[in-house]
Each structure stands twice: as structure tokens, then as C-alpha cells.
LOKOL-988414 format. One record per atom (N, C-alpha, C, O, CB): residue number from 1; y, x, z; residue in three letters; atom name. Coordinates in nm, 4 decimals, decimal comma, always signed. Atoms other than C-alpha are relative to their C-alpha. Glycine has a CB too. Example, Ala and Ser with C-alpha at 12.3 -4.5 7.8 and 13.67 -1.06 7.14 Angstrom:
BEGIN
[1 [-0,1190 +0,0890 +0,0000] "ALA" "N"] [1 [-0,4500 +1,2300 +0,7800] "ALA" "CA"] [1 [+0,1200 +0,0900 +0,0000] "ALA" "C"] [1 [+0,1181 +0,1936 +0,0665] "ALA" "O"] [1 [+0,0027 -0,0992 +0,1246] "ALA" "CB"] [2 [-0,1190 -0,0820 -0,0060] "SER" "N"] [2 [-0,1060 +1,3670 +0,7140] "SER" "CA"] [2 [+0,1090 -0,0770 +0,0730] "SER" "C"] [2 [+0,2198 -0,0261 +0,0899] "SER" "O"] [2 [+0,0462 +0,0414 -0,1415] "SER" "CB"] 
This chain:
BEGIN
[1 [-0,0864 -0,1048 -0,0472] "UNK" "N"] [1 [-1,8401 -2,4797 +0,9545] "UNK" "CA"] [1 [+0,1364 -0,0152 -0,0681] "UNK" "C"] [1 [+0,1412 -0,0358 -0,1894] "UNK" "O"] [1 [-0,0620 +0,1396 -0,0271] "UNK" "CB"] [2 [-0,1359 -0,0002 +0,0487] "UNK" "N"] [2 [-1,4747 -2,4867 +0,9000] "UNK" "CA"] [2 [+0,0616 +0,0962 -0,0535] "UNK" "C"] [2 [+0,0656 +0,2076 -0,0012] "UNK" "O"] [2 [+0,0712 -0,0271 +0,0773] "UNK" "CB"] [3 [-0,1150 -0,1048 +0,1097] "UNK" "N"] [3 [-1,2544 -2,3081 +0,6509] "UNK" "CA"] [3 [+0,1409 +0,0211 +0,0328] "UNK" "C"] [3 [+0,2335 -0,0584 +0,0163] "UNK" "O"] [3 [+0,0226 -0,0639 -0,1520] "UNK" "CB"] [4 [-0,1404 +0,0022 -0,0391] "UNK" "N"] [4 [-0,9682 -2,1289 +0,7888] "UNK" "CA"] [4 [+0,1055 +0,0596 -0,1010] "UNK" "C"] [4 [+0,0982 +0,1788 -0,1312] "UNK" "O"] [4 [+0,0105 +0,0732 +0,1270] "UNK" "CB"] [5 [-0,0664 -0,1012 +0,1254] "UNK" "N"] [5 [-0,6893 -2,0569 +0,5052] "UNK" "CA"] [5 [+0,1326 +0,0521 +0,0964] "UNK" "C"] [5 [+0,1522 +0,0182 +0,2131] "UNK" "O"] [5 [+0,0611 -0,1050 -0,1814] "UNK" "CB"] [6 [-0,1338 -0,0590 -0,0909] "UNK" "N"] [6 [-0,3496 -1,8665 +0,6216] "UNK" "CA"] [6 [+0,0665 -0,0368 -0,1038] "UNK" "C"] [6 [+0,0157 -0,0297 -0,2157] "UNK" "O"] [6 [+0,0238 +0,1695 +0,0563] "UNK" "CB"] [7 [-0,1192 +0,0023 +0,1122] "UNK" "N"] [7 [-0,0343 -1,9529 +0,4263] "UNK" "CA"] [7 [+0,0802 +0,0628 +0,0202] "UNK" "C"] [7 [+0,1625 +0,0279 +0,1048] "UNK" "O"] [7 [+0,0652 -0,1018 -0,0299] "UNK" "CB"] [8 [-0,1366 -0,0605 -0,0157] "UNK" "N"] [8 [+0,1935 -1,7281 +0,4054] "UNK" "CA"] [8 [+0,1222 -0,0062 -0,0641] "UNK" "C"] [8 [+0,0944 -0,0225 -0,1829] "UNK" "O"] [8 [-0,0104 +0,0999 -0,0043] "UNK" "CB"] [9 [-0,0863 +0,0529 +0,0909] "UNK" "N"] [9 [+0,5331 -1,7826 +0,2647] "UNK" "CA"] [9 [+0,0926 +0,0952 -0,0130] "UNK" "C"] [9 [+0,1661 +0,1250 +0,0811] "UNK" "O"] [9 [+0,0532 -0,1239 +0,0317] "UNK" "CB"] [10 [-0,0945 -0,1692 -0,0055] "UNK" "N"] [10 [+0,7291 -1,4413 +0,1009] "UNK" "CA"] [10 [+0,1360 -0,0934 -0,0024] "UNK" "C"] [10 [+0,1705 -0,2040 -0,0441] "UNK" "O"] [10 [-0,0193 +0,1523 -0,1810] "UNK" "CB"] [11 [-0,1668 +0,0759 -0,0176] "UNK" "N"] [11 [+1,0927 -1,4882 +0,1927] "UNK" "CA"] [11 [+0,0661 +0,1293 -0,0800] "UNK" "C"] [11 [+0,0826 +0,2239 -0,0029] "UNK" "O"] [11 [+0,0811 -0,0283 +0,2082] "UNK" "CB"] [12 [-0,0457 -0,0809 +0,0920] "UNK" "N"] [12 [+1,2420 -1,2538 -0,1015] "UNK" "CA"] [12 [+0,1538 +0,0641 +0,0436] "UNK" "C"] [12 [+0,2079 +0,1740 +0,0307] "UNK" "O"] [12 [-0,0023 -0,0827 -0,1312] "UNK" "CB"] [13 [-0,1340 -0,0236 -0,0916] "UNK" "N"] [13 [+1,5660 -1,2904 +0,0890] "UNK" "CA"] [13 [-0,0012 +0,0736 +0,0777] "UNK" "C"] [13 [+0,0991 +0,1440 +0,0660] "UNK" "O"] [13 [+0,0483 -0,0877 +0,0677] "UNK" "CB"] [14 [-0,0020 -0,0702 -0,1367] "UNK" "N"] [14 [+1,4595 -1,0942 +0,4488] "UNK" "CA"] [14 [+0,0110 +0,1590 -0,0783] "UNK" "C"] [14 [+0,1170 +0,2111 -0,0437] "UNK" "O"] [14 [-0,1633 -0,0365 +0,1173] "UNK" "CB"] [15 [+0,0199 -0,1755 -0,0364] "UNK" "N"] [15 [+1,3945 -0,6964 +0,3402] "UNK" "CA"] [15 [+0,1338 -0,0228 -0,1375] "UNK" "C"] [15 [+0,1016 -0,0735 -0,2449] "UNK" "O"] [15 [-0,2195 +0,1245 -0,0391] "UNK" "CB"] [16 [-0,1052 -0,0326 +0,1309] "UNK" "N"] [16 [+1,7715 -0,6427 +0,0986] "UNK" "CA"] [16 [-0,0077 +0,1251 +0,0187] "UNK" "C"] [16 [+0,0562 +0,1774 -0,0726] "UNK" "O"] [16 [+0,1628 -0,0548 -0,0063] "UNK" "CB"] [17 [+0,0141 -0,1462 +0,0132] "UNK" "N"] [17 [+1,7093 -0,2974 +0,1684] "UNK" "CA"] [17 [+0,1600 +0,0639 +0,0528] "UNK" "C"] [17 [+0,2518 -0,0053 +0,0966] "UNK" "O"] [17 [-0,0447 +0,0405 -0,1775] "UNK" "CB"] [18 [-0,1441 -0,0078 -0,0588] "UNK" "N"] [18 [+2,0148 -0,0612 +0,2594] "UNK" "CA"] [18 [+0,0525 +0,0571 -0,1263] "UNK" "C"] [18 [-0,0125 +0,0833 -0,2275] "UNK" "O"] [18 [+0,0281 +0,0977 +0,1471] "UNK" "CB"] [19 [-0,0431 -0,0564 +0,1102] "UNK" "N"] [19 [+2,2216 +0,0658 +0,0408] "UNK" "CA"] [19 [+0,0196 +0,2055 +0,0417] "UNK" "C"] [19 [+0,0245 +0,2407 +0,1596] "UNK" "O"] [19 [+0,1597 -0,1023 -0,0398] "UNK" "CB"] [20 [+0,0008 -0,1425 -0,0511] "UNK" "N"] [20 [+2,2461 +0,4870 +0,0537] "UNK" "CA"] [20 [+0,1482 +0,0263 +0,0168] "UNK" "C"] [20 [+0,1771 +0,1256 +0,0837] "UNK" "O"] [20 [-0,0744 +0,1108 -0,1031] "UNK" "CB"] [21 [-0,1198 -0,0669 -0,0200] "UNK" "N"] [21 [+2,6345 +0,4912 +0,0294] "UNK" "CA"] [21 [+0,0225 -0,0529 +0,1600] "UNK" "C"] [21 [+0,0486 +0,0190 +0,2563] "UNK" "O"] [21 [+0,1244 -0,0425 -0,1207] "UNK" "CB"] [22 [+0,0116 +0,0918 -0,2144] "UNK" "N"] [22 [+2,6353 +0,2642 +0,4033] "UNK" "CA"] [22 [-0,0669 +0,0752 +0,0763] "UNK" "C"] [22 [-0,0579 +0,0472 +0,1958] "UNK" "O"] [22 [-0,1051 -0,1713 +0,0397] "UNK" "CB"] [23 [+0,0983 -0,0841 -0,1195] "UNK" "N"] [23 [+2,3864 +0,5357 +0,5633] "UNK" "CA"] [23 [+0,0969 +0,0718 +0,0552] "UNK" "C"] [23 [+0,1906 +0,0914 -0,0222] "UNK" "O"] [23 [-0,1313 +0,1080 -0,0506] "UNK" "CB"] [24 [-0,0778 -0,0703 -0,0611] "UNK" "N"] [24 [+2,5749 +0,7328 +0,8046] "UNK" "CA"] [24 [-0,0418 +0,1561 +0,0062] "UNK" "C"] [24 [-0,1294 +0,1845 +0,0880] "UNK" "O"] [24 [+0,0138 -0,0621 +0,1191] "UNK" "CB"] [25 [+0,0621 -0,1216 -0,0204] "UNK" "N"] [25 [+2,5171 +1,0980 +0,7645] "UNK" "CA"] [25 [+0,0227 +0,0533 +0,1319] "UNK" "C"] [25 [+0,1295 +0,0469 +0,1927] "UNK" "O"] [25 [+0,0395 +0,0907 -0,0951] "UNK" "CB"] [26 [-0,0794 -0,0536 -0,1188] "UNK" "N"] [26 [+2,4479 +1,2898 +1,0803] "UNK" "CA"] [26 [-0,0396 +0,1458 -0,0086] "UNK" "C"] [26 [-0,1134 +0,2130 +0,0635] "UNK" "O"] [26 [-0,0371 -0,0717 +0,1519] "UNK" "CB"] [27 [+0,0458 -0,1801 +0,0596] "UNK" "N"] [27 [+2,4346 +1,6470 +0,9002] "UNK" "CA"] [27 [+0,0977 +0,0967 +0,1256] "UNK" "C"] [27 [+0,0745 +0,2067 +0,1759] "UNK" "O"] [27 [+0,0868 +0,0497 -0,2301] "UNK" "CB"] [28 [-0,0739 -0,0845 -0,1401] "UNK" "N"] [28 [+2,7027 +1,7456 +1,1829] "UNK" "CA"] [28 [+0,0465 -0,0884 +0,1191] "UNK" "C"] [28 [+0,1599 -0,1148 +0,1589] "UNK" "O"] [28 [+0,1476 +0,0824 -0,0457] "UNK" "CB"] [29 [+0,0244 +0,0704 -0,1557] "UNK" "N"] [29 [+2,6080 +1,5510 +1,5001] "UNK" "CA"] [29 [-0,0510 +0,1003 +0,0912] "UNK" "C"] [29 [-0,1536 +0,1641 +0,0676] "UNK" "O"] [29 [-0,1148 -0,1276 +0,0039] "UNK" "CB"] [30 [-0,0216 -0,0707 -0,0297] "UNK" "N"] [30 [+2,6584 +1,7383 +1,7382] "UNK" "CA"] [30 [-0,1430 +0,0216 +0,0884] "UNK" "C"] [30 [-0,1691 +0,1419 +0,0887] "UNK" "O"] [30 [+0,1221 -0,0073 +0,0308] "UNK" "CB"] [31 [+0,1202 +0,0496 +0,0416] "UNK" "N"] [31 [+2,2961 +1,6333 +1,8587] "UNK" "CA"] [31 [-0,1313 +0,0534 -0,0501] "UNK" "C"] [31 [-0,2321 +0,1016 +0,0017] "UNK" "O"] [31 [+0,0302 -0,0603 -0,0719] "UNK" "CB"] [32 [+0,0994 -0,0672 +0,0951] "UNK" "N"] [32 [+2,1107 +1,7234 +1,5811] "UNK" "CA"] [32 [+0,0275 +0,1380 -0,0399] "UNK" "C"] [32 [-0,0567 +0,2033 -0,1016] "UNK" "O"] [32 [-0,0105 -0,0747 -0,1232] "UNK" "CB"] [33 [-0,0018 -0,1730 -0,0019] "UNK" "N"] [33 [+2,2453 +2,0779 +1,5732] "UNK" "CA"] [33 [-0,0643 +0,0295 +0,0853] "UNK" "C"] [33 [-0,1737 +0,0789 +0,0581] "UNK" "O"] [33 [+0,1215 +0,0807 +0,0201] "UNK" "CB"] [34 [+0,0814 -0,0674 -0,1429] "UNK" "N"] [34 [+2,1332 +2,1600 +1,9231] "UNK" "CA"] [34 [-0,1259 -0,0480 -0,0016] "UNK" "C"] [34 [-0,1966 -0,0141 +0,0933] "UNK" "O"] [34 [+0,0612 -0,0413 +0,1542] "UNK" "CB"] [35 [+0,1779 +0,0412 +0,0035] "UNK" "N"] [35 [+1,7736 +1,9876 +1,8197] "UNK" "CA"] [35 [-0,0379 +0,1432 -0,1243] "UNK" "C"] [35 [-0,1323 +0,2185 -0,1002] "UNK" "O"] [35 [-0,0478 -0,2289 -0,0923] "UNK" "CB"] [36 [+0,0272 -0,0501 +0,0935] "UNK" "N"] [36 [+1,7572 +2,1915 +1,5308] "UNK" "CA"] [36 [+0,0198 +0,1337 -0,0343] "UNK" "C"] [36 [+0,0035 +0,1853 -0,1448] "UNK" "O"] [36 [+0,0367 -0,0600 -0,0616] "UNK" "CB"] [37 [-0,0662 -0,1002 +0,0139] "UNK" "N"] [37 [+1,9075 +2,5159 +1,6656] "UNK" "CA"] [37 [-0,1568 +0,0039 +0,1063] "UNK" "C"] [37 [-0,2518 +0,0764 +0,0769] "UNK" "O"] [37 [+0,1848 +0,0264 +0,0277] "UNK" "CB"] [38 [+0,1618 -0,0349 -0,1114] "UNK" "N"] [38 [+1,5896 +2,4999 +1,9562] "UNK" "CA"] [38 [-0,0840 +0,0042 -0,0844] "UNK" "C"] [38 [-0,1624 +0,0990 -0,0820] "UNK" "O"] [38 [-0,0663 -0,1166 +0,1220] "UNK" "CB"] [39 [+0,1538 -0,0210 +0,0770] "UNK" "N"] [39 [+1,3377 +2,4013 +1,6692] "UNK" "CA"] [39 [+0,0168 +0,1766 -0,0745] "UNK" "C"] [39 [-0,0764 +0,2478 -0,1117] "UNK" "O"] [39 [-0,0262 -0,1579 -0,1638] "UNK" "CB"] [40 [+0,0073 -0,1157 +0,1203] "UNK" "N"] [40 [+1,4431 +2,7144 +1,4722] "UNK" "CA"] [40 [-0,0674 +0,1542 +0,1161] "UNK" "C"] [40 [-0,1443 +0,2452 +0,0850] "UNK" "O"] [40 [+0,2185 +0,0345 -0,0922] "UNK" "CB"] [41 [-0,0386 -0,0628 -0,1426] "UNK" "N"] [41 [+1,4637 +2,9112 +1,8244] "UNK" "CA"] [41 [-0,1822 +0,0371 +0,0499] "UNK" "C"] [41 [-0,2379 +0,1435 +0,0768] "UNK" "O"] [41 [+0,1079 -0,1471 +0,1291] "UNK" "CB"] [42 [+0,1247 +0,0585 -0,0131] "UNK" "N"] [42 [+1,1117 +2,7607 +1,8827] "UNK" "CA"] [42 [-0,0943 +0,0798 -0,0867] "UNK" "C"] [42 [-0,1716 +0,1587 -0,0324] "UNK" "O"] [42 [+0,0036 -0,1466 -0,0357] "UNK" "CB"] [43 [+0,0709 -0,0296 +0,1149] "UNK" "N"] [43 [+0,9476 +2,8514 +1,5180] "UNK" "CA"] [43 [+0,0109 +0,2064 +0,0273] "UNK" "C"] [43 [-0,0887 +0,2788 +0,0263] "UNK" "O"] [43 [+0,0965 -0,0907 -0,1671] "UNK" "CB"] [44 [+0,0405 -0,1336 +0,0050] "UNK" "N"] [44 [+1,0684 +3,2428 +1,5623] "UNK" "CA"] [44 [-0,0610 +0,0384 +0,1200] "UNK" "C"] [44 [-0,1750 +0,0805 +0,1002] "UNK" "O"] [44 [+0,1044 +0,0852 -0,0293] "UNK" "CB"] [45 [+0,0845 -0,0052 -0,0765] "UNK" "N"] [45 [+0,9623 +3,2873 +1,8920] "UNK" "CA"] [45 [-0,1958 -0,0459 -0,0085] "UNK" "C"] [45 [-0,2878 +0,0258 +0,0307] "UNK" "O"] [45 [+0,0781 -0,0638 +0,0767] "UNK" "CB"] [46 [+0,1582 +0,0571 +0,0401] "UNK" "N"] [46 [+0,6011 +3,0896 +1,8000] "UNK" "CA"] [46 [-0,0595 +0,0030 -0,0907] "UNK" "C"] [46 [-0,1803 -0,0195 -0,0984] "UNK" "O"] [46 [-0,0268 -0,1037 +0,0036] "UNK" "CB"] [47 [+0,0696 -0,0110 +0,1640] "UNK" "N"] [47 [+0,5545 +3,1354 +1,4479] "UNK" "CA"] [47 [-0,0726 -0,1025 -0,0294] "UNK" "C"] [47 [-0,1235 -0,1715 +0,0590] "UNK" "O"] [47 [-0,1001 +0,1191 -0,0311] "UNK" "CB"] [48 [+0,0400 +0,1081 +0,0375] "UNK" "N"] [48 [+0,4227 +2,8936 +1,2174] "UNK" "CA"] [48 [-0,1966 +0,0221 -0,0350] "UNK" "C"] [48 [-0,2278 +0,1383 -0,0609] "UNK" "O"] [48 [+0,1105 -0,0386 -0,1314] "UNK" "CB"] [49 [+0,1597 -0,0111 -0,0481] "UNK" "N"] [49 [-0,0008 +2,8669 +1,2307] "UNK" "CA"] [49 [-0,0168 +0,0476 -0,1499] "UNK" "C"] [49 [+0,0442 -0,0100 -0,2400] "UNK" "O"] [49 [-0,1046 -0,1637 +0,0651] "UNK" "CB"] [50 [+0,1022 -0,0201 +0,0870] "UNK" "N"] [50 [-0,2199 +3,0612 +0,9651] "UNK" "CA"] [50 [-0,0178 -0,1219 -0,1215] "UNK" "C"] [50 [-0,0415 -0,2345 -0,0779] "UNK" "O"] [50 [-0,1244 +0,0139 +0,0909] "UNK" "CB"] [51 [+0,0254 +0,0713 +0,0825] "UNK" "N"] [51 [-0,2531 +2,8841 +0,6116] "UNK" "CA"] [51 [-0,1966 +0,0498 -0,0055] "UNK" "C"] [51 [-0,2585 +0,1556 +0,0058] "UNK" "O"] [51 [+0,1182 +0,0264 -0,1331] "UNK" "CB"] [52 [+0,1817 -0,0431 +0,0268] "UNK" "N"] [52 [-0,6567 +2,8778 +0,5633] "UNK" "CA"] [52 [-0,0241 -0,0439 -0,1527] "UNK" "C"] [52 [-0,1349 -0,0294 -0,2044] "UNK" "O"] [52 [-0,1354 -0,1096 +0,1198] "UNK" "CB"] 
């Protein structure tokens, strides 16, 4: 029976990660207000479920 190995080879180079000052904030997109003005809209109308 044959032995199958996998090689994998880490490339240390691919994931540099981002940096946090380069993120684009979108705290006032205009967007994510009107998502976040329905969720709130949403939550008092529906209330949030029973802790048990």
C-alpha cells in the first residue's frame, strides 16, 4: 500500500497583515447609519429574547 505525504510550503511573506492606521473608518457612512438606525428601530419594536 502506498504512502501518501503532503508538503506543504509556509510562505511567511503572503498574510503581512494590515496595518490599523490604513483601515478606513466607516463610523459615518452614510450606509451604515441607515443599517444601524433600522437595527435599533428593529430591537425596540422586538425586544431582545429572555436571558435563561
Amino acid at each position: 500500500m502506498a504512502t501518501m505525504i503532503k508538503n506543504t510550503a509556509v510562505n511567511k511573506n503572503s498574510n503581512k497583515g494590515s496595518n490599523a492606521a490604513s483601515i478606513k473608518s466607516h463610523a459615518n457612512d452614510a450606509v451604515v447609519l441607515k443599517k444601524v438606525e433600522e437595527a435599533s428601530k428593529t430591537l425596540q419594536r422586538v425586544g431582545l429574547p429572555v436571558q435563561k
